[in-house]
PARO-641566 format. One line per 5 residues: number of its first residue (from 1); for each residue x, y, z of C-alpha. Coordinates in nm, 3 decimals. Layout:
// residues N
NUM) X/Y/Z | ...
***
This chain:
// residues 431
1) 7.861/-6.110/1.237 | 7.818/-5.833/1.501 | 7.526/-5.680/1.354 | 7.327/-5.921/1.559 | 7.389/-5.705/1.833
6) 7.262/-5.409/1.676 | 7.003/-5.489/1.493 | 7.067/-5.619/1.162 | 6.886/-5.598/0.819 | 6.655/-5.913/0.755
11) 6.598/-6.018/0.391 | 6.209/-5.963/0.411 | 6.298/-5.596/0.533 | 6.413/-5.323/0.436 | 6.420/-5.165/0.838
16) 6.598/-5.269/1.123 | 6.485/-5.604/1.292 | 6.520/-5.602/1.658 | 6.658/-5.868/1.880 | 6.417/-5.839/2.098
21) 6.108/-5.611/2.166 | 5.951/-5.658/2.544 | 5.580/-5.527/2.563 | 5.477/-5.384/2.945 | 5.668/-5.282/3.211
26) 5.635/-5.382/3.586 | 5.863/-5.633/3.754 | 5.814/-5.877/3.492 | 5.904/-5.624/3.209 | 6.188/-5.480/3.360
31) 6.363/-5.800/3.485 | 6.361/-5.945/3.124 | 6.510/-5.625/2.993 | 6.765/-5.644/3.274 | 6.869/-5.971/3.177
36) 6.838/-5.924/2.811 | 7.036/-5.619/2.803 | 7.291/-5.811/2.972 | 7.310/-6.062/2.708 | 7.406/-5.785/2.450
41) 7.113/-5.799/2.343 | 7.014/-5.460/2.297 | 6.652/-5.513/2.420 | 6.337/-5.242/2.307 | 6.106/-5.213/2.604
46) 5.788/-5.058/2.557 | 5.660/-4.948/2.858 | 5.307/-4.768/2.837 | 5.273/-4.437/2.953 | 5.299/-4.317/3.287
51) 5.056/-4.008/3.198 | 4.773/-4.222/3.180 | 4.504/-4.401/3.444 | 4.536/-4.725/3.327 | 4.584/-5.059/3.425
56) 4.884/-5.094/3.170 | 5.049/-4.764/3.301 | 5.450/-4.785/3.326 | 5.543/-4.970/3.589 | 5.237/-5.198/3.616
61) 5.011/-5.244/3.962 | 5.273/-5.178/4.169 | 5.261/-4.796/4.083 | 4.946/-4.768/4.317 | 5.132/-4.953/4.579
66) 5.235/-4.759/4.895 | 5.482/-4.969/5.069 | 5.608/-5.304/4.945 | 5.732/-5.524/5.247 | 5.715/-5.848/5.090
71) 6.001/-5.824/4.813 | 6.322/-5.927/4.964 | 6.563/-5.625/4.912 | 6.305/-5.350/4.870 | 6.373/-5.221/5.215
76) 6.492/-4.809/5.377 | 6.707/-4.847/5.632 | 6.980/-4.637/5.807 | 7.122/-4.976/5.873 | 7.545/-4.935/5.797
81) 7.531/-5.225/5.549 | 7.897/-5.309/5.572 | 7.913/-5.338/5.971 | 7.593/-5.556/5.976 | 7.784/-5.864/5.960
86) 7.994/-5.772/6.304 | 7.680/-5.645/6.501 | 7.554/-5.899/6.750 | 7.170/-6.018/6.792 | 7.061/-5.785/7.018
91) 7.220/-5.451/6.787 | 7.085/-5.631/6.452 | 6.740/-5.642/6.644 | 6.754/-5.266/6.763 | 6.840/-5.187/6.395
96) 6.557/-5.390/6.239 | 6.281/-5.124/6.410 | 6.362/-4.827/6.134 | 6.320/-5.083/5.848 | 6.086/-5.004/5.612
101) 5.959/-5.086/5.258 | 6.004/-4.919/4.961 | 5.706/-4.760/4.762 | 5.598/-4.919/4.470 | 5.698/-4.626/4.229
106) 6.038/-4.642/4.387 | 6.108/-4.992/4.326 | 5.999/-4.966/3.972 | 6.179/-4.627/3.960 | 6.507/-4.833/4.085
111) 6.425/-5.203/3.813 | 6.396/-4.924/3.493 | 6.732/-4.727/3.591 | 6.934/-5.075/3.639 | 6.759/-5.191/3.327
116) 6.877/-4.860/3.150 | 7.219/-4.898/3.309 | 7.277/-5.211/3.098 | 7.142/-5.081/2.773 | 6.772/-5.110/2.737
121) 6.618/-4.874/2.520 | 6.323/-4.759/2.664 | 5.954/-4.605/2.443 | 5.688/-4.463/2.681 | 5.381/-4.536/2.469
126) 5.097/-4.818/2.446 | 5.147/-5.111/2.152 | 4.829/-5.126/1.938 | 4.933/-5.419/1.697 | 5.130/-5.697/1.631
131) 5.148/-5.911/1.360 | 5.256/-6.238/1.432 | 5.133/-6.416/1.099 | 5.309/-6.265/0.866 | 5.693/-6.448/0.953
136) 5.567/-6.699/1.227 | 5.926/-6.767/1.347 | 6.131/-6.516/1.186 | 6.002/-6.166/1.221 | 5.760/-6.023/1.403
141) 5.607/-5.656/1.377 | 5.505/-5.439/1.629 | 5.303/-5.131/1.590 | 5.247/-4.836/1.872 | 4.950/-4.568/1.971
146) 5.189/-4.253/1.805 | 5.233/-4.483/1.420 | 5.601/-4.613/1.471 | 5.677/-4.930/1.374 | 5.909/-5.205/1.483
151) 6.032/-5.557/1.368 | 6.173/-5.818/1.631 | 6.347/-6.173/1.630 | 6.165/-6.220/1.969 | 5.901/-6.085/2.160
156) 5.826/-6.098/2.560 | 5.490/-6.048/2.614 | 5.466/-5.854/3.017 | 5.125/-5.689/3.017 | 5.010/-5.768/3.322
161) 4.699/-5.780/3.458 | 4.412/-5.498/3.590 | 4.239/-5.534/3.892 | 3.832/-5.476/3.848 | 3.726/-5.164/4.021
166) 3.391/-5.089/4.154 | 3.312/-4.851/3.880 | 3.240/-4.535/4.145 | 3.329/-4.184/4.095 | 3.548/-4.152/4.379
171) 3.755/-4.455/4.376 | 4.004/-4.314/4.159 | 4.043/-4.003/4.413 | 4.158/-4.291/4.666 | 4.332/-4.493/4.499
176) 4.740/-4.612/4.588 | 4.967/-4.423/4.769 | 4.822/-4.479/5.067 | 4.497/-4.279/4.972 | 4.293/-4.539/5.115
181) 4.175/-4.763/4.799 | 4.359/-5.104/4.740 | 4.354/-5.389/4.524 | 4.586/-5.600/4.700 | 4.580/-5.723/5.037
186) 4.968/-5.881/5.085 | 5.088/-5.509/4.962 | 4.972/-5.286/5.175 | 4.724/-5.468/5.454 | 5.047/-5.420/5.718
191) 4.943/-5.039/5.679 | 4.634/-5.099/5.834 | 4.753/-5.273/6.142 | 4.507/-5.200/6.461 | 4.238/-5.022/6.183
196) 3.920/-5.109/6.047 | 3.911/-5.138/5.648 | 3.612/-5.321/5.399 | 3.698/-5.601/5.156 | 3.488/-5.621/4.852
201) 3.393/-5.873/4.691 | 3.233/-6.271/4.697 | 3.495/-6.505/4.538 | 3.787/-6.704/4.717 | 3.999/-6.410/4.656
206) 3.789/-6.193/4.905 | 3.788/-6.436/5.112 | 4.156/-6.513/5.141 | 4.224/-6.111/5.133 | 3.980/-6.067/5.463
211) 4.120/-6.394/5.632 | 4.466/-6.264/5.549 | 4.399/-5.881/5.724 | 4.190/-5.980/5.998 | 4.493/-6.206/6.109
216) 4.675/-5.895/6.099 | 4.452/-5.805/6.357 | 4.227/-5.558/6.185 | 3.873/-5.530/6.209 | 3.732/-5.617/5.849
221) 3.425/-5.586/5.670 | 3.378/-5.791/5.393 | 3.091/-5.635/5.181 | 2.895/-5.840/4.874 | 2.623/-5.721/4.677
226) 2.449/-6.082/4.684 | 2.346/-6.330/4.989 | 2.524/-6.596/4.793 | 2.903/-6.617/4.789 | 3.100/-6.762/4.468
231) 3.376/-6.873/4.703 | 3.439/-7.228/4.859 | 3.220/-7.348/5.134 | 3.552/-7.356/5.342 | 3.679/-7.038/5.280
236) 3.291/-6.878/5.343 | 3.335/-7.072/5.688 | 3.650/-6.975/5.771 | 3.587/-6.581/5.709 | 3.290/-6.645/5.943
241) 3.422/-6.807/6.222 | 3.698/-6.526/6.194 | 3.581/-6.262/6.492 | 3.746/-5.989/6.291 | 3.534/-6.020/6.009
246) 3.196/-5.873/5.992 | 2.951/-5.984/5.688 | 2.768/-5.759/5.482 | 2.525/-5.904/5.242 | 2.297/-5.733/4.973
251) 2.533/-5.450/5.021 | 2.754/-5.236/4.798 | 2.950/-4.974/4.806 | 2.815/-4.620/4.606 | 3.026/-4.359/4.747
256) 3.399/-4.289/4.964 | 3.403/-4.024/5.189 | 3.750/-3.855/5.271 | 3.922/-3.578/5.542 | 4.271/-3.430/5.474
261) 4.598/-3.588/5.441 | 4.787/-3.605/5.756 | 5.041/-3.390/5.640 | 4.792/-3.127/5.471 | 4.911/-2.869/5.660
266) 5.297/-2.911/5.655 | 5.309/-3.043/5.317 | 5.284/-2.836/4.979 | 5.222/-3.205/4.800 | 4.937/-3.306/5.043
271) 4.766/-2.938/5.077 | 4.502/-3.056/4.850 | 4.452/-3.439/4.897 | 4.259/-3.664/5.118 | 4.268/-4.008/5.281
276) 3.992/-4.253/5.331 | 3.752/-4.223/5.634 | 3.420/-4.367/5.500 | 3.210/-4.539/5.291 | 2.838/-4.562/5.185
281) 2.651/-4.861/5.176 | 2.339/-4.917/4.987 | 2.102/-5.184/5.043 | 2.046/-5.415/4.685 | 1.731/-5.457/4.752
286) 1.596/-5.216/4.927 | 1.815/-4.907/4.835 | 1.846/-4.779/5.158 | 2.178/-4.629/5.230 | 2.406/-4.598/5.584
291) 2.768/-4.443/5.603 | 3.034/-4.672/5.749 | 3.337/-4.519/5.892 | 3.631/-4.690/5.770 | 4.024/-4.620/5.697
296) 4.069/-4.836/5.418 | 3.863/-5.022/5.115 | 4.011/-5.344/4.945 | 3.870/-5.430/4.627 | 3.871/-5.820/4.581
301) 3.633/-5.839/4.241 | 3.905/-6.017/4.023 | 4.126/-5.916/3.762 | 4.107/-5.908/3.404 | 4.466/-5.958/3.201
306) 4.585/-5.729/2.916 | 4.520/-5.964/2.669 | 4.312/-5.811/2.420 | 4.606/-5.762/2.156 | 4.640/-6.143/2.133
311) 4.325/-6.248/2.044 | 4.242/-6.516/1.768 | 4.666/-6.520/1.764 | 4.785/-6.661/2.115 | 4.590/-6.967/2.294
316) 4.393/-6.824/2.620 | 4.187/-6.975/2.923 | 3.823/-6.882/2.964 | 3.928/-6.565/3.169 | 4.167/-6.442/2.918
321) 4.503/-6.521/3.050 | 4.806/-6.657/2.807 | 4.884/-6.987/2.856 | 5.232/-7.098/2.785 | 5.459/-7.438/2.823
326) 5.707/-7.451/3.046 | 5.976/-7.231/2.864 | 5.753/-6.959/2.872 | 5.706/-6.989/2.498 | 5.353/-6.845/2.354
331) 5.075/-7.116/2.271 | 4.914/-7.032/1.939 | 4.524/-7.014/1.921 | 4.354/-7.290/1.736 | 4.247/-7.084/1.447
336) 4.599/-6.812/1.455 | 4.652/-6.687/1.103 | 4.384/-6.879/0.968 | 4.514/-7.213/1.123 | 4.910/-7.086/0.943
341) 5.002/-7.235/1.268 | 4.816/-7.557/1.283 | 5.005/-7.835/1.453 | 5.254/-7.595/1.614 | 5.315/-7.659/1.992
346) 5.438/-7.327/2.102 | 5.520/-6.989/1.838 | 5.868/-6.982/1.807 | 6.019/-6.656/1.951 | 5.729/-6.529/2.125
351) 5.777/-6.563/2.571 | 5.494/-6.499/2.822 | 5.592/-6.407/3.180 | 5.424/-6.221/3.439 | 5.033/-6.173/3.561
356) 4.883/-6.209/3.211 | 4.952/-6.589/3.214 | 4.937/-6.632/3.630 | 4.587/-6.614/3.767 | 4.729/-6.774/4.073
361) 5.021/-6.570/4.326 | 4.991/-6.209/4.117 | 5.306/-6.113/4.314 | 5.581/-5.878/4.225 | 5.831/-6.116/4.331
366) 5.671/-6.444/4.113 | 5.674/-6.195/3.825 | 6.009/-6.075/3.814 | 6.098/-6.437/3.840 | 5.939/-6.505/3.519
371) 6.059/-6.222/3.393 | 6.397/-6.365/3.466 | 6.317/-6.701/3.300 | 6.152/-6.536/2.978 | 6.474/-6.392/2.919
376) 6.697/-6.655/2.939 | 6.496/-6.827/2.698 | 6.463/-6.546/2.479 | 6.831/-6.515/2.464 | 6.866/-6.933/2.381
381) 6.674/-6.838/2.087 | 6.887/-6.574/1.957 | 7.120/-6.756/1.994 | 6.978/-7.074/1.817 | 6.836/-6.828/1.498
386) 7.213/-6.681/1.493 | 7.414/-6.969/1.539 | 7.104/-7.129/1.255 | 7.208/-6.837/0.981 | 7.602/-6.824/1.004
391) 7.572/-7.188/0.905 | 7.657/-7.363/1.251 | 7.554/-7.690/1.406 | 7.364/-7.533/1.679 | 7.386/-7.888/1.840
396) 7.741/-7.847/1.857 | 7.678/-7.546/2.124 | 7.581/-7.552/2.424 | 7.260/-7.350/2.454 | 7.075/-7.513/2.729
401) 6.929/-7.294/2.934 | 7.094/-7.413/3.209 | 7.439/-7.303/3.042 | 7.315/-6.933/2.929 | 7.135/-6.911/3.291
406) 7.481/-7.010/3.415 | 7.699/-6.719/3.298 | 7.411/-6.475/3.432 | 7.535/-6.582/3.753 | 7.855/-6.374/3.810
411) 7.895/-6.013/3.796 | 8.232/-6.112/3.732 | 8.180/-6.321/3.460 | 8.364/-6.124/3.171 | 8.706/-6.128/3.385
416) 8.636/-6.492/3.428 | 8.617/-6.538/3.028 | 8.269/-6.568/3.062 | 8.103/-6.363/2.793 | 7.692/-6.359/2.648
421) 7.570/-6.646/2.442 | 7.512/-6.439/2.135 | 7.911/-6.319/2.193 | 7.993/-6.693/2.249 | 7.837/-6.771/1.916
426) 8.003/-6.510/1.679 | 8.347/-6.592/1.798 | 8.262/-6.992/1.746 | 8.184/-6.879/1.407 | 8.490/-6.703/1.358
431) 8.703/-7.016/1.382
***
């Protein structure tokens, strides 16, 4: 009965069928393997590379990220953690002031060593197929970029999402790590505090990313290639009444100037790289262009989700993201497998979590919270298909989610008796 745990050998296959296989990286990605890997499960992550510029490198958005301040616990601090408890207000204020957030890279750098820590196996490459016809419910095959092949009981979709770039040479020189090139405004606008930066772009989402910095008190310029904005009347109003903003219509940006890091001179890493300190503007219509110093560029065009692999299989909105019900279970097109899955509510064993199913909040913390729930769910299936092929009443079980979500709960749980689902299961199948 333990070979659920390691993989065991399904009737239609002659390889090893995973328990689960998670697909992207990020905060979503490495939560569910976190959590999965705690279940015994023995999860398969596939992470993308982190050799290549791409929207689906390992680690996800947040790799361009400089300093993340808004995900509780992400924090530097010389702070002695075990005396903060007996300091009083005014020593817990003085300590606050050398508080600062980690870097993107090292928060993913710290989710994919605690994911390792409890067992995830981990491939640094790009998935190129899946097959989700073929055993709709009991196996599912998953293909990478180098040929190797994999078969899973359960698959959590975490791709993310890319942000649109303005398609100019230099962008890429500025972009994350505090080069001077963003994509998200609640990341790293508290960087810019008492500078002048550019938002780009003419939907709501430029609108709520200049609103959001200029309130930070920093002089914005929010820059759209048309006199017409796509956003709400209100939020158009509300970026003009704001005296931090400055409009620029029938304007885009065709080049980023630079000047050396900061710490050019004293740093080997740096010697060679450059920050932000301009832009050129060119007219639309006219194609006249003028340079506008600035210290920052946020690029507010919209974002496109990694998606592509699911096409004709998993039901999507106009813009491309997954949709999924409400226990993050995959929604299959209306035509998948040449309609194999007609009438089905939701493909059994197949979770979406993260930004490639939320066009909405896009934040690290929302994703590894789905992350979280994707898991749990993944591991109530297991649990279910197990419980389903040793011949057990899996109504006789508990396998809410609210149970399984339950023993995540403790880090004490195994000297409490407390022990994973799928462990739960083989024993009750023992009796």
């Amino acid at each position: 009965m333990n070979d659920i745990q390691n993989g065991i050998q399904h009737p239609n296959s002659g390889d090893e069928v995973r328990n689960v296989i998670i697909i992207g990286s990020g905060p979503t990605g490495y939560t569910a393997a976190l959590y999965t890997a705690r279940a015994n499960l023995q999860p398969l992550l596939i992470a993308g590379s982190a050799d290549k510029k791409t929207a689906r490198i390992k680690g996800g958005q947040l790799m361009a990220t400089s300093d993340i301040e808004n995900f509780p616990g992400a924090i530097e601090t010389k702070v002695d953690l075990d005396s903060w408890a007996y300091l009083d207000d005014e020593a817990k204020t003085e300590a606050t002031k050398d508080v600062k957030g980690l870097s993107g890279p090292h928060l993913m750098t710290r989710m994919e060593l605690q994911a390792r820590h409890f067992g995830t196996e981990m491939l640094e490459e790009f998935v190129t197929e899946i097959d989700i016809c073929s055993h709709p419910g009991e196996l599912y095959t998953v293909q990478t970029e180098s040929g190797k092949i994999f078969k899973t009981r359960s698959l959590i979709i975490a791709t993310g999402a890319a942000a649109k770039t303005m398609g100019i040479e230099a962008e890429d020189k500025f972009f994350g790590q505090g080069g001077g090139v963003s994509t998200c405004a609640t990341c790293d606008g508290h960087s810019y505090r008492g500078k002048t930066v550019a938002v780009v772009g003419g939907g709501d989402s430029a609108m709520e990313e200049a609103s959001y910095l200029a309130n930070l008190g920093i002089k914005v310029h929010l820059i759209h290639r048309r006199e017409e904005f796509r956003a709400s009347k209100i939020m158009v109003d509300r970026a003009k009444k704001n005296p931090n903003i400055e409009i620029h219509t029938f304007r885009a940006i065709v080049d980023l100037k630079g000047k050396p890091h900061p710490l050019a001179e004293t740093s080997a890493f740096f010697k060679d790289k450059e920050v932000l300190s301009g832009a050129i503007l060119e007219n639309t219509q006219t194609k006249e262009r003028e340079e506008l110093r600035l210290d920052g560029v946020f690029v507010a065009i919209g974002h496109t989700p990694n998606s592509s692999l699911f096409k004709d299989q998993l039901k999507m909105d106009e813009a491309g993201y997954l949709e999924r019900d409400r226990h993050m279970r995959a929604i299959p097109s209306v035509n998948a497998c040449n309609r194999k899955m007609h009438g089905m509510e939701h493909v059994p064993g197949i979770f979406v979590a993260g930004d490639v199913s939320d066009h909405i909040y896009r934040q690290a913390i929302t994703a590894a919270g789905m992350g979280c729930m994707a898991a749990i769910e993944a591991e109530r299936y297991i649990a279910e298909k197990l419980a389903e092929e040793v011949g057990m009443d899996a109504n006789a079980l508990d396998l809410s989610a609210e149970s399984i979500a339950q023993s995540h709960w403790s880090s004490e749980r195994e000297e409490m008796g407390e022990k994973p689902m799928v462990e739960r299961v083989i024993e009750a199948a023992k009796v």
